[in-house]
ZATIDO-774093 format. One record per residue: x negated, y, z of N, C-alpha, C in turn; residue number from 1; residue in three letters. Coordinates in nm, 4 decimals, decimal comma, padded with zeros to 6 digits. Layout:
<torros>
     n.c1     n.c2     n.c3    ca.c1    ca.c2    ca.c3     c.c1     c.c2     c.c3 pos code
        X        Y        Z        X        Y        Z        X        Y        Z NUM  ALA
...
</torros>
This chain:
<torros>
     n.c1     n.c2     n.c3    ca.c1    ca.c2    ca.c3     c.c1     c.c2     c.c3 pos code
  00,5513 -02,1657 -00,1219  00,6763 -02,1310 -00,1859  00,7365 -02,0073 -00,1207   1  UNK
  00,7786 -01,9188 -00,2138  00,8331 -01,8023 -00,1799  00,9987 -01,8108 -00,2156   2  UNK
  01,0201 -01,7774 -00,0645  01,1687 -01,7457 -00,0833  01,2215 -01,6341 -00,0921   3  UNK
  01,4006 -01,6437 -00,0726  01,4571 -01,5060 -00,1296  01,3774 -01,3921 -00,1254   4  UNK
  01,4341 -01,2902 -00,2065  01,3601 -01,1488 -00,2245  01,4837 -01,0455 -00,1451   5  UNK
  01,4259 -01,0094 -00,0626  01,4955 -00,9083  00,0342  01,4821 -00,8177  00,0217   6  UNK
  01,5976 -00,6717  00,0205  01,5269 -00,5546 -00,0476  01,5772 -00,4461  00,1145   7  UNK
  01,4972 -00,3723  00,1678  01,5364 -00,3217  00,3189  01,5217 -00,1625  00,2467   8  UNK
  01,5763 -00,1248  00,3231  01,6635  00,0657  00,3061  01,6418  00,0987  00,4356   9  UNK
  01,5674  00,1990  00,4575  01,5992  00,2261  00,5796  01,4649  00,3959  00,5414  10  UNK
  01,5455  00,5038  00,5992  01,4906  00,6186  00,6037  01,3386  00,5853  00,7253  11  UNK
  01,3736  00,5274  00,8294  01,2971  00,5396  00,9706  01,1459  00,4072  00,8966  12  UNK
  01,0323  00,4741  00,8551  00,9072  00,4274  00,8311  00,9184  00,2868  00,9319  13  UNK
  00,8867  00,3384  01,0943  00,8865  00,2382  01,1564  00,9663  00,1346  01,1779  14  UNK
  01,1510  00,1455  01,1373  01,1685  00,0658  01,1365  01,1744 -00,0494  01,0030  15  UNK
  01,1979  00,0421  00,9079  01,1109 -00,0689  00,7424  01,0180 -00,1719  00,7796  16  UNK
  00,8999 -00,0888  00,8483  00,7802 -00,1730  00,7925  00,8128 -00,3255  00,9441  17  UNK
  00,8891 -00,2415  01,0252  00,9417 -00,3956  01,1471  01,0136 -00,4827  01,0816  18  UNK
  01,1335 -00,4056  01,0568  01,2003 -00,5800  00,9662  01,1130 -00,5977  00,8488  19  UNK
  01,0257 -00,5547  00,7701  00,9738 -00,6386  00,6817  00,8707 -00,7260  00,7364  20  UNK
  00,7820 -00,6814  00,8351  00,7188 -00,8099  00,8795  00,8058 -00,8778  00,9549  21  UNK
  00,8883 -00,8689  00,9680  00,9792 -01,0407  01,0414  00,9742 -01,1096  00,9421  22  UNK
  01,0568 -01,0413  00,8226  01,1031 -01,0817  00,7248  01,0261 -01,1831  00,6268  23  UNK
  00,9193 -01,1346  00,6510  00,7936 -01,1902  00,5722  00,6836 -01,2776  00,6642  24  UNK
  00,6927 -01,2871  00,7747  00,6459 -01,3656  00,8390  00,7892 -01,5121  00,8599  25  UNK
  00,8604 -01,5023  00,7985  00,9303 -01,5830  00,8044  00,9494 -01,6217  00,6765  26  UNK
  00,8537 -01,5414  00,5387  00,8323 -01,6197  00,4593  00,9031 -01,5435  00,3545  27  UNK
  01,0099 -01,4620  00,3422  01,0444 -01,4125  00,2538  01,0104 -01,2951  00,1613  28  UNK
  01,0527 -01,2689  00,0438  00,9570 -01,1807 -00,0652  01,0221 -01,0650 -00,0226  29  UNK
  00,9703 -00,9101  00,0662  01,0520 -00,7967  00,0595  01,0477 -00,7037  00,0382  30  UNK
  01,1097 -00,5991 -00,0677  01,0661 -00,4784 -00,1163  01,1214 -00,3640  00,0047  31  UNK
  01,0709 -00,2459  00,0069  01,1512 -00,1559  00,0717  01,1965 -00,0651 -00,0130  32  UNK
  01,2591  00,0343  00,0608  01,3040  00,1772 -00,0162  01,3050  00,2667  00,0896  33  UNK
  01,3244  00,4091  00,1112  01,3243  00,4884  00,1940  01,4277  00,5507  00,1994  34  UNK
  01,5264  00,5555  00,0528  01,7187  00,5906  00,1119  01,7738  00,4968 -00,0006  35  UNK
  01,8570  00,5454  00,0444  01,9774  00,4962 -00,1106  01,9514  00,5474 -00,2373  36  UNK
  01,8868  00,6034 -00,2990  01,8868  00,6471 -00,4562  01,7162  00,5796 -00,4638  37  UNK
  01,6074  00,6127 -00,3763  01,4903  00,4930 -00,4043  01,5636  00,3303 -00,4354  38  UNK
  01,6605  00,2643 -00,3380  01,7247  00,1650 -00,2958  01,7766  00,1632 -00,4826  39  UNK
  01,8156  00,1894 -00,5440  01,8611  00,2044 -00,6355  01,8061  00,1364 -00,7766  40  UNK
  01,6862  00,1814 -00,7822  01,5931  00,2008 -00,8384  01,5552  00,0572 -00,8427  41  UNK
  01,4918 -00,0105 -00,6721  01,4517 -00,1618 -00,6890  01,6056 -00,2455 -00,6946  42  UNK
  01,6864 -00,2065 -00,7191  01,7743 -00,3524 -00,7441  01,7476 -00,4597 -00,8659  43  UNK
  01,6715 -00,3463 -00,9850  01,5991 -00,4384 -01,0914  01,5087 -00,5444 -01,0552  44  UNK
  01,4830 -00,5553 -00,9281  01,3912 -00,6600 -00,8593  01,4813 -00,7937 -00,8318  45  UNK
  01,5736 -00,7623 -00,8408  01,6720 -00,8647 -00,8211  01,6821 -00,9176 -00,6799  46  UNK
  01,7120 -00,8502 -00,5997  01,7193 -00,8798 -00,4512  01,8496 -00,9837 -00,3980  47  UNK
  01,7849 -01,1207 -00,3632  01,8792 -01,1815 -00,3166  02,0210 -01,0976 -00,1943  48  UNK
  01,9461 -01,0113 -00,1440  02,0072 -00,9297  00,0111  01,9729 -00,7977  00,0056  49  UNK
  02,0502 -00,7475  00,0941  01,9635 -00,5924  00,1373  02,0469 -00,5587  00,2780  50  UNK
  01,9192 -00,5252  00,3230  01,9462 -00,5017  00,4709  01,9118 -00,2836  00,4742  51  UNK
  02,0381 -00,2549  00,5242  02,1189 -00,1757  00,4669  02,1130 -00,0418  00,5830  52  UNK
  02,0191  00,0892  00,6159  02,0457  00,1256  00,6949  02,2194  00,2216  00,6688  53  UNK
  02,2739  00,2523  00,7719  02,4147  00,3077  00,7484  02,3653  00,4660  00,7118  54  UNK
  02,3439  00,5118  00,8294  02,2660  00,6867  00,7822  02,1419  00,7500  00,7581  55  UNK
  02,1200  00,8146  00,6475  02,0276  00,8528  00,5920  02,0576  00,9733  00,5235  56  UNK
  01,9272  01,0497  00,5295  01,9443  01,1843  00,4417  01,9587  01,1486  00,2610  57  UNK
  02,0183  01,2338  00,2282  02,0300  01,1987  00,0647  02,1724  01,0565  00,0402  58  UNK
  02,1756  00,9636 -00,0217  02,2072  00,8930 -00,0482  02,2274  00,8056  00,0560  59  UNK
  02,3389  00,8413  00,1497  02,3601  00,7339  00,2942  02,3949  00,5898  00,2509  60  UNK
  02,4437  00,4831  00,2905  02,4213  00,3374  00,3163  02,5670  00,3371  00,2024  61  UNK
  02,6342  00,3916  00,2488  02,8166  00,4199  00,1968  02,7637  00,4510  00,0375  62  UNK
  02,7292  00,5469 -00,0211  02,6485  00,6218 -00,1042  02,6084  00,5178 -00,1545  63  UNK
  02,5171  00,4196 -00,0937  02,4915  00,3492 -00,1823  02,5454  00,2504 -00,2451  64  UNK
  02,6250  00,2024 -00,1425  02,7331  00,0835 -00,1429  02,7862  00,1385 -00,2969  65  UNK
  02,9132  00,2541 -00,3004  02,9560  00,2909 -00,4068  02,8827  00,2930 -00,5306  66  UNK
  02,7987  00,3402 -00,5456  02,6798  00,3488 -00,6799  02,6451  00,2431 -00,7059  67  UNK
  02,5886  00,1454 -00,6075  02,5713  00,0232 -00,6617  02,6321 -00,0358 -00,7496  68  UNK
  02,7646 -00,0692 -00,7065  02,8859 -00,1637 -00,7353  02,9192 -00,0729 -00,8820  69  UNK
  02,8996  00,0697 -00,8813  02,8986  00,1063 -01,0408  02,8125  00,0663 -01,1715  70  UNK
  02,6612  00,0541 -01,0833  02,5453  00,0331 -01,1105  02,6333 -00,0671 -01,2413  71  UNK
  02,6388 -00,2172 -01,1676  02,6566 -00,3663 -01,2910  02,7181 -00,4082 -01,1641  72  UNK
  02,8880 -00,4785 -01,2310  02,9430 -00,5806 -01,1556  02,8699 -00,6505 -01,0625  73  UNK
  02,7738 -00,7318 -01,1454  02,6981 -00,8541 -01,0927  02,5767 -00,8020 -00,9404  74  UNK
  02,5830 -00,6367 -00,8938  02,5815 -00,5927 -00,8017  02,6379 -00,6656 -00,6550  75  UNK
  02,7886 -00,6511 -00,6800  02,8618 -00,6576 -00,5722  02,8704 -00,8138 -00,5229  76  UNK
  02,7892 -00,8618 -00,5770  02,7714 -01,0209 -00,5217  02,6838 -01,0221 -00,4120  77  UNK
  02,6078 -00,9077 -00,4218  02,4624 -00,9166 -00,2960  02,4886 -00,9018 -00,1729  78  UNK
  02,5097 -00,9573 -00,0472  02,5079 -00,9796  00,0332  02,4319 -00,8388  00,0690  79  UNK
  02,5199 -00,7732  00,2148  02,4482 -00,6705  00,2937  02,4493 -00,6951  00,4419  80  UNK
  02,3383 -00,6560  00,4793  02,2972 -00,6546  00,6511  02,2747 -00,5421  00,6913  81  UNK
  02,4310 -00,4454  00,7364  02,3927 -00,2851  00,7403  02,3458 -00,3003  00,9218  82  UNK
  02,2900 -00,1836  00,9307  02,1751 -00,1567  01,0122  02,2274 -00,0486  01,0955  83  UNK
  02,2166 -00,0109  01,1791  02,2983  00,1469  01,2616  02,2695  00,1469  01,4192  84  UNK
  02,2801  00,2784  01,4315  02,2452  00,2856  01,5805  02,3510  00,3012  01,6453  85  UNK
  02,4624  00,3005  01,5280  02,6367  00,3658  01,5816  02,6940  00,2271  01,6457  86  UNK
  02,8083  00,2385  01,7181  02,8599  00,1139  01,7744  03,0223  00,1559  01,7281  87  UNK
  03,0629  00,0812  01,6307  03,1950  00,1128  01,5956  03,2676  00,0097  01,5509  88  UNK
  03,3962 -00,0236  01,5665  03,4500 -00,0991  01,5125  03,4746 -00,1134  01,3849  89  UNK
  03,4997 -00,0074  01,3348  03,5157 -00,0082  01,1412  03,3824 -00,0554  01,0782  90  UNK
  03,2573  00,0010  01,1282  03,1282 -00,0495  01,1025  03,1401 -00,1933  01,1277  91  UNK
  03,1670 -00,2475  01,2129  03,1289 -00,4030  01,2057  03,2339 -00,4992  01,1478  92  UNK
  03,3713 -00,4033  01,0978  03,4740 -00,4702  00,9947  03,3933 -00,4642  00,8439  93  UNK
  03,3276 -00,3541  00,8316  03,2964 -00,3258  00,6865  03,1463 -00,4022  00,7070  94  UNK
  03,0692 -00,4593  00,8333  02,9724 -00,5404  00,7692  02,9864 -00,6838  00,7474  95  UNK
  03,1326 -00,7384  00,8153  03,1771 -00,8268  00,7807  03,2812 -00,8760  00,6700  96  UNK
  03,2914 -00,7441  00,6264  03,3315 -00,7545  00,5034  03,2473 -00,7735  00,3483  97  UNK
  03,1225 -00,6998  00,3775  03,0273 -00,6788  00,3042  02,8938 -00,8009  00,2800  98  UNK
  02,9084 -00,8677  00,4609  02,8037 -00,9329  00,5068  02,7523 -00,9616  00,6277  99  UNK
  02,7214 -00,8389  00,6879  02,6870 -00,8452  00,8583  02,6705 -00,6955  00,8637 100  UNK
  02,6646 -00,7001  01,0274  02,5555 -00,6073  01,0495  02,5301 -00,5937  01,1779 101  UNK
  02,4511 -00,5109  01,1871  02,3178 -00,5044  01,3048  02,3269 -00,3793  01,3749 102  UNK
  02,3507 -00,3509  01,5182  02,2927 -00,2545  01,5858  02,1683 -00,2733  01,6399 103  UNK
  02,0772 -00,1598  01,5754  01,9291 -00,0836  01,6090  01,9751 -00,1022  01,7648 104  UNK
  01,8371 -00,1047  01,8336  01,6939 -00,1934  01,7757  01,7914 -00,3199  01,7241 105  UNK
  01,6963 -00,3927  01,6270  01,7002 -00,5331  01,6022  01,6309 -00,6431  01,6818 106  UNK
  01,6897 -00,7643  01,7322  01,6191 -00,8186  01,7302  01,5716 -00,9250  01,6490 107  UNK
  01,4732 -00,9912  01,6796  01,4091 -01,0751  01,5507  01,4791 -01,1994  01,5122 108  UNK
  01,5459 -01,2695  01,6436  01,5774 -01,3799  01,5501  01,7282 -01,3822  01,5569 109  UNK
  01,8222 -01,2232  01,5863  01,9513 -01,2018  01,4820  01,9412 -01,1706  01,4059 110  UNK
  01,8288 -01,0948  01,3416  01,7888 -01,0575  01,2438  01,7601 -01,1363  01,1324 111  UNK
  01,6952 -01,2763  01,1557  01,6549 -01,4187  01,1137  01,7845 -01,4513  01,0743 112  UNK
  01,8485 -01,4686  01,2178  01,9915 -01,5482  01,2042  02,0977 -01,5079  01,1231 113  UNK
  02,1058 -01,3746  01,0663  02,2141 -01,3698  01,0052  02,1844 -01,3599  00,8663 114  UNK
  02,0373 -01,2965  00,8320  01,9627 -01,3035  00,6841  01,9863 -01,4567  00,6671 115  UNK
  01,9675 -01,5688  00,7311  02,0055 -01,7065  00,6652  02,1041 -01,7490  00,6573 116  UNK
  02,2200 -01,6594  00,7540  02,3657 -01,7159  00,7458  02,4018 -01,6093  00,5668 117  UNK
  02,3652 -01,5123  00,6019  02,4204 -01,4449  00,4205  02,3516 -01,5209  00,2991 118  UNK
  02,2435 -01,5509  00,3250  02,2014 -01,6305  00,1733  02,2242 -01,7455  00,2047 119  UNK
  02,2679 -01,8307  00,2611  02,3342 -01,9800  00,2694  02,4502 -01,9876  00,2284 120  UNK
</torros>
């Protein structure tokens, strides 16, 4: 049995293809993207989550946030796990506003831990 479908954003190759094998060694279905306007594109996949990097060339995390939520209402229900190497307070108001989030590196089982606290 395959669970949620997780959709990960993140410009940095190496770190995509890391959280997707957590992600998927823990069983879940996960697409990637490489910014926000690819990110765009798979929401037709219907992604339970998206784990969200904050900066990126082209279409940053913010960028996407906004477009999304234009995208279809039924958008802004998805749970986000933004991602950043920044340490800020407004960042971790707006991922708890949004969902979570994570300062880079990740580790694996906050990474675990909070992907099951947002889809629960």
């Amino acid at each position: 049995m395959t669970m949620s479908t997780i959709l990960v954003v993140d410009d940095c190759q190496t770190i995509r293809l890391a959280v997707k094998r957590i992600l998927t060694e823990a069983g879940y279905s996960v697409i990637v993207a490489r910014d926000g306007e690819e990110a765009l594109t798979k929401l037709a996949e219907n992604p339970a989550l998206i784990v969200l990097d904050v900066n990126m060339p082209g279409l940053d995390g913010y960028g996407f946030c906004e477009r999304m939520s234009r995208e279809d209402p039924v958008y802004q229900d998805i749970p986000i796990v933004f991602l950043t190497t920044e340490n800020s307070r407004a960042l971790e108001m707006l991922g708890r506003e949004m969902g979570a989030y994570l300062q880079k590196p990740v580790n694996d089982n906050d990474l675990l831990s909070v992907v099951e606290t947002q889809l629960s």
